[in-house]
KEMAR-97411 format. One record per residue (C-alpha): residue in one letter; x, y, z. Coordinates in nm, 2 decimals. Example, Ala and Ser with C-alpha at 12.3 -4.5 7.8 and 13.67 -1.06 7.14 Angstrom:
BEGIN
(A, (1.23, -0.45, 0.78))
(S, (1.37, -0.11, 0.71))
//
This chain:
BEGIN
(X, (6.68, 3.88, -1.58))
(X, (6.63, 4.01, -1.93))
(X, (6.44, 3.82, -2.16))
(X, (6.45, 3.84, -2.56))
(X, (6.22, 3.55, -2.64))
(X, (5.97, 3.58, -2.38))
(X, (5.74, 3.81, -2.26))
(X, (5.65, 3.79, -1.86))
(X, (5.34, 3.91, -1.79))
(X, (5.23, 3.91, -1.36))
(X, (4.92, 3.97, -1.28))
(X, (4.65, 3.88, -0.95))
(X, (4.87, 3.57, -0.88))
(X, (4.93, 3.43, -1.24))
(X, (5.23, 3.44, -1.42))
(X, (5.18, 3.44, -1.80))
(X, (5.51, 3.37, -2.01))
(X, (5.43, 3.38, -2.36))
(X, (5.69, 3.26, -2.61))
(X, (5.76, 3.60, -2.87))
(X, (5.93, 3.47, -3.17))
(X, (5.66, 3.50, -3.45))
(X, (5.84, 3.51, -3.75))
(X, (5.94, 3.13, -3.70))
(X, (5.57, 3.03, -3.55))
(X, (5.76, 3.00, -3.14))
(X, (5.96, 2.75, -3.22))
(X, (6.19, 2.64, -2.98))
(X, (6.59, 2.73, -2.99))
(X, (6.86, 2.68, -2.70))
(X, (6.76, 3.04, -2.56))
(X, (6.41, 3.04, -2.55))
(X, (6.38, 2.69, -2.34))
(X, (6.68, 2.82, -2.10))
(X, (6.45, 3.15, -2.03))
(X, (6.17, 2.97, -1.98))
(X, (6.37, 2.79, -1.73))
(X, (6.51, 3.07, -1.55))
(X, (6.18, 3.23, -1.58))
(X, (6.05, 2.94, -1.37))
(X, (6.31, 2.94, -1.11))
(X, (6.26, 3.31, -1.03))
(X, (5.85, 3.20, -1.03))
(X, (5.92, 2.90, -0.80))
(X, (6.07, 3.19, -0.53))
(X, (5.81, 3.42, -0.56))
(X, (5.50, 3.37, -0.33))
(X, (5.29, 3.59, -0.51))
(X, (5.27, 3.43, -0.82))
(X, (5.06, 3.12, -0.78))
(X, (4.97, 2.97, -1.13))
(X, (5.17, 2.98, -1.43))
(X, (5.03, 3.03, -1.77))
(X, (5.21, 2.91, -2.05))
(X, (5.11, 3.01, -2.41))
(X, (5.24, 3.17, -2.78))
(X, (5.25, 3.51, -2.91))
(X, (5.03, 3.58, -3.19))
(X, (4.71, 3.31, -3.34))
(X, (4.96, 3.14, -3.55))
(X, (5.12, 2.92, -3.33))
(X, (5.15, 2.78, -2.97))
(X, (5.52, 2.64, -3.08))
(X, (5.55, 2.52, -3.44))
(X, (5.86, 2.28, -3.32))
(X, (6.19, 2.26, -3.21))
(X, (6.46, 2.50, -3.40))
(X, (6.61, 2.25, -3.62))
(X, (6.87, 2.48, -3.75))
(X, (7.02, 2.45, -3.43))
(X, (7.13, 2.07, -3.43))
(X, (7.10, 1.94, -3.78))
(X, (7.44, 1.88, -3.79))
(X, (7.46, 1.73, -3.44))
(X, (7.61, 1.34, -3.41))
(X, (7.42, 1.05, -3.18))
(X, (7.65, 1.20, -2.90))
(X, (7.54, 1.53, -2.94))
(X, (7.19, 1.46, -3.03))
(X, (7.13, 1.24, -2.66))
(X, (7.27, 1.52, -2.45))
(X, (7.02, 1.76, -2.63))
(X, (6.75, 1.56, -2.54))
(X, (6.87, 1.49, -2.18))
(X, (6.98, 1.87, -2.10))
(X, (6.62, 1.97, -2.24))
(X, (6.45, 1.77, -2.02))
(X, (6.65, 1.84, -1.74))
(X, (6.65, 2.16, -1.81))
(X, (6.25, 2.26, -1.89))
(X, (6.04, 1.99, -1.97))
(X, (6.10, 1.80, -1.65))
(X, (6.09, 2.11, -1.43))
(X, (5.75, 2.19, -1.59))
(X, (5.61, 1.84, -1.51))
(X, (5.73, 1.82, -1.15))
(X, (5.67, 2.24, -1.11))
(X, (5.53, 2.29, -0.76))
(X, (5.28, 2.55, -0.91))
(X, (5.05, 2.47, -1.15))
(X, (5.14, 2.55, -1.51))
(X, (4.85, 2.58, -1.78))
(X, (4.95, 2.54, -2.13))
(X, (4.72, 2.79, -2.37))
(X, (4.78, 2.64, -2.68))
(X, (4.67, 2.90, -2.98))
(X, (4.76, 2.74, -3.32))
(X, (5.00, 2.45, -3.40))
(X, (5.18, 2.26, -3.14))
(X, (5.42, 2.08, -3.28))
(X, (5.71, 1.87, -3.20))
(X, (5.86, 2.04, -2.93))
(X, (5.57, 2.29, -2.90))
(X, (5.32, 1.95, -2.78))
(X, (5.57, 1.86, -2.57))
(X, (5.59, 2.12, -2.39))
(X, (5.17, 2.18, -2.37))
(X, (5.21, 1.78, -2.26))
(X, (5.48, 1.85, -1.99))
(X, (5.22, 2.14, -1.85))
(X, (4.97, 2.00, -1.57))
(X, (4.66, 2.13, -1.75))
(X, (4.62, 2.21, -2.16))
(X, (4.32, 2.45, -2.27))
(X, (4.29, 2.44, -2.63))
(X, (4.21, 2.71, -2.88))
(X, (3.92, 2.60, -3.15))
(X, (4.24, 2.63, -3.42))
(X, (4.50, 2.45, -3.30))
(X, (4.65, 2.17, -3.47))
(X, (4.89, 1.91, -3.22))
(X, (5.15, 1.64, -3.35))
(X, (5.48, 1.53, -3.32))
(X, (5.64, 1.47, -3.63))
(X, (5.97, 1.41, -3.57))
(X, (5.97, 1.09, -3.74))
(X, (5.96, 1.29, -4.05))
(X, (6.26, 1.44, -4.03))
(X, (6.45, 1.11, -3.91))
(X, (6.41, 1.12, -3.56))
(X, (6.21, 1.08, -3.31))
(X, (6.05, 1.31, -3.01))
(X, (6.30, 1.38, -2.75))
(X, (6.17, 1.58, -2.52))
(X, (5.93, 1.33, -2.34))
(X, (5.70, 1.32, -2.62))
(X, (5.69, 0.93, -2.68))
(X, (5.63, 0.84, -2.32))
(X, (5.39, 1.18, -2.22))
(X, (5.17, 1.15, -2.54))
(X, (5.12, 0.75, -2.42))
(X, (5.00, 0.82, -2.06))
(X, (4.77, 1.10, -2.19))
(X, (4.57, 0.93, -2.49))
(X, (4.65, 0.60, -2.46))
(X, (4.95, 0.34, -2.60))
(X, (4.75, 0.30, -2.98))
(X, (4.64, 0.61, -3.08))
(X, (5.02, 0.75, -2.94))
(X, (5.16, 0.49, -3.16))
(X, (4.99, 0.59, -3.49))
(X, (5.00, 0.96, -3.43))
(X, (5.44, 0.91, -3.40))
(X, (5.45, 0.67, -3.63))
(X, (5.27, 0.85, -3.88))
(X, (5.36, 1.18, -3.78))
(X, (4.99, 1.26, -3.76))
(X, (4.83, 1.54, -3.62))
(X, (4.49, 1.61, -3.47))
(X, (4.25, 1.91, -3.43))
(X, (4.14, 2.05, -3.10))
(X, (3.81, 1.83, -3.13))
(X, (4.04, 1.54, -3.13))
(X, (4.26, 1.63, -2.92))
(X, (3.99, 1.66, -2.66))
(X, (3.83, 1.33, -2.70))
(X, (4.13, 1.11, -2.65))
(X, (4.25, 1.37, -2.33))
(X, (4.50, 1.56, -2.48))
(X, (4.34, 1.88, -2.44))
(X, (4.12, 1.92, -2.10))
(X, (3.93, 2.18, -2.32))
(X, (3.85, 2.34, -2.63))
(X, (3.74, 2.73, -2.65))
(X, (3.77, 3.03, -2.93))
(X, (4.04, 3.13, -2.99))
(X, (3.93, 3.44, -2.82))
(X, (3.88, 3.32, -2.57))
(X, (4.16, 3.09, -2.45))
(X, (4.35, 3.33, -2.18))
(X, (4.01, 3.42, -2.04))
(X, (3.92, 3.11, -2.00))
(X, (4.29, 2.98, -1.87))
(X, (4.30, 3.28, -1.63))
(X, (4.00, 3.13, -1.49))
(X, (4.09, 2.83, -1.43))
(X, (4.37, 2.97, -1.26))
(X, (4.16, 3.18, -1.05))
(X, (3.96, 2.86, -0.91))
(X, (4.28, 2.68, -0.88))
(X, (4.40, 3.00, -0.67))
(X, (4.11, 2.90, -0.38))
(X, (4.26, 2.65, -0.24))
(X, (4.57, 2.60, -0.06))
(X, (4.88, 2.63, -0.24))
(X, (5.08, 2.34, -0.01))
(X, (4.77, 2.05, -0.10))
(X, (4.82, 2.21, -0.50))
(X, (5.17, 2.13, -0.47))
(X, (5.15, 1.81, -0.28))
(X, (4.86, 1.71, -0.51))
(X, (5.07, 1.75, -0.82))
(X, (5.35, 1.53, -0.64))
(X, (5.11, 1.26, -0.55))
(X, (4.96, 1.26, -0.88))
(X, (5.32, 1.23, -1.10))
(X, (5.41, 0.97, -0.83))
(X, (5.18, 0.71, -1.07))
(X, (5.44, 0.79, -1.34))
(X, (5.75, 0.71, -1.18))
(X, (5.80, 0.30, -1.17))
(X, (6.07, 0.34, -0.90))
(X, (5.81, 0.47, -0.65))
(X, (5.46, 0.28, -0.52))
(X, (5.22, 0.60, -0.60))
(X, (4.97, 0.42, -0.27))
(X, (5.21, 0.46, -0.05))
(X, (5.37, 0.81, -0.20))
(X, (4.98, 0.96, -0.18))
(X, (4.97, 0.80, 0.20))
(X, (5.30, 0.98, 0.27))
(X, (5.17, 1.28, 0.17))
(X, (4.85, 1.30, 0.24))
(X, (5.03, 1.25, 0.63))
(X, (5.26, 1.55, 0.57))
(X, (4.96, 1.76, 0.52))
(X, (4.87, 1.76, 0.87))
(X, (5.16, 1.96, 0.98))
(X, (5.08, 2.22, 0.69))
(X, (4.93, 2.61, 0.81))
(X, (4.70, 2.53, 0.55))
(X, (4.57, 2.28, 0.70))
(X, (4.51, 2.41, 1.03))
(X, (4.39, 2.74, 0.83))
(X, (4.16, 2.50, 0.58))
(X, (4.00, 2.29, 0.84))
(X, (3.97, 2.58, 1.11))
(X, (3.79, 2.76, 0.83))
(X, (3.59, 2.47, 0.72))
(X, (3.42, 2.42, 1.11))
(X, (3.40, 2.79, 1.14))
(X, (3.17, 2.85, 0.84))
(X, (3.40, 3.11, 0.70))
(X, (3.66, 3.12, 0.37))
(X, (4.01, 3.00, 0.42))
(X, (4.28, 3.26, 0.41))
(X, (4.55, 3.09, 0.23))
//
């Protein structure tokens, strides 16, 4: 697959994608989200690759925002399948990825650019960035998850005045109402992500997977998360990671995963 707005980097079991189109700060057009996509489904095949990493090329900017060029003109019919396809498409897959995916967010995320950091399972934060979703500015509002993502991560209020108001926040503030999980230099953000990669690369990749499943379970109202974790944590008994993990465990040795 050849790729023009990303760059795919693999490397000891992490898959960095880094978004390449600097001279519009990342943002986000029809081709970059559908190579990110592909990107993922060639990543979801690939047993070596374990963790994904997720950031934007240059200091600048994670993503700025979405390309508006690209559907300024669009009607309401137009406008909900963009939102539905992009969902469908990339944000969803990210959320409900099997493989962890780390958003390194360096410089603004914006609009589309947060959503996509929120869609990601885990958000380190460089010391610059600055995160909103201003859509509301522009007559519109997020459409890529952002208005029900940005409310299960800091809370109904403060997601309510930051769309309303089309506020942003700093990395300081992102981190104390959970938006980021943390806040480096800028630096040293893909250090930092790469190791939290590495100690998510331990443990077995079938619990990561399942974990991540159990976890968005709480999200979706037409499944009881109690019982979804129960179900789970059941079909981790017939796992070789198990049987590898717990034979490891008794044994006083490191699992081989």
């Amino acid at each position: 697959m050849e790729l023009e707005n990303i760059i795919r980097k693999q490397e000891n079991g992490i898959a960095t994608l880094t978004i390449n189109r600097p001279k519009v700060l990342n943002a986000l057009n029809k081709k970059t989200i559908l190579e990110l996509s592909q990107a993922l489904d060639s990543i979801q095949n690939d047993n070596n690759t374990k963790v994904v990493i997720i950031t934007g090329s240059g200091s600048k900017a994670f993503v700025a925002g979405a390309d508006i060029s690209e559907f300024a003109s669009f009607d309401t019919t137009q406008g909900a399948a963009l939102a539905r396809e992009g969902q469908a498409l990339l944000f969803d897959k990210i959320a409900n990825f099997s493989k962890p995916v780390i958003a390194a967010v360096n410089g603004y995320a914006l609009g589309g650019g947060l959503e996509l950091a929120m869609a990601s399972h885990i958000r380190i934060v460089a010391d610059n960035a600055i995160m909103g979703l201003p859509e509301v500015s522009l007559g519109v509002i997020p459409g890529y998850g952002g208005t029900q993502r940005l409310a299960q991560l800091v809370g109904k209020g403060k997601a309510m005045e930051l769309i309303i108001t089309a506020g942003k926040m700093d990395a300081n503030t992102a981190l104390q109402y959970g938006l980021a999980n943390h806040v480096v230099a800028q630096e040293e953000l893909l250090v930092f992500t790469e190791k939290i990669a590495g100690k998510i690369m331990r443990n077995s990749p079938q619990a990561v997977a399942v974990a991540i499943q159990a976890i968005n379970a709480n999200y979706n109202h037409a499944v009881n998360g109690f019982e979804e974790e129960i179900a789970l944590f059941g079909s981790c008994f017939g796992t070789s990671d198990f049987k590898e993990g717990t034979s490891a465990f008794l044994e006083k040795r490191k699992p081989k995963f």
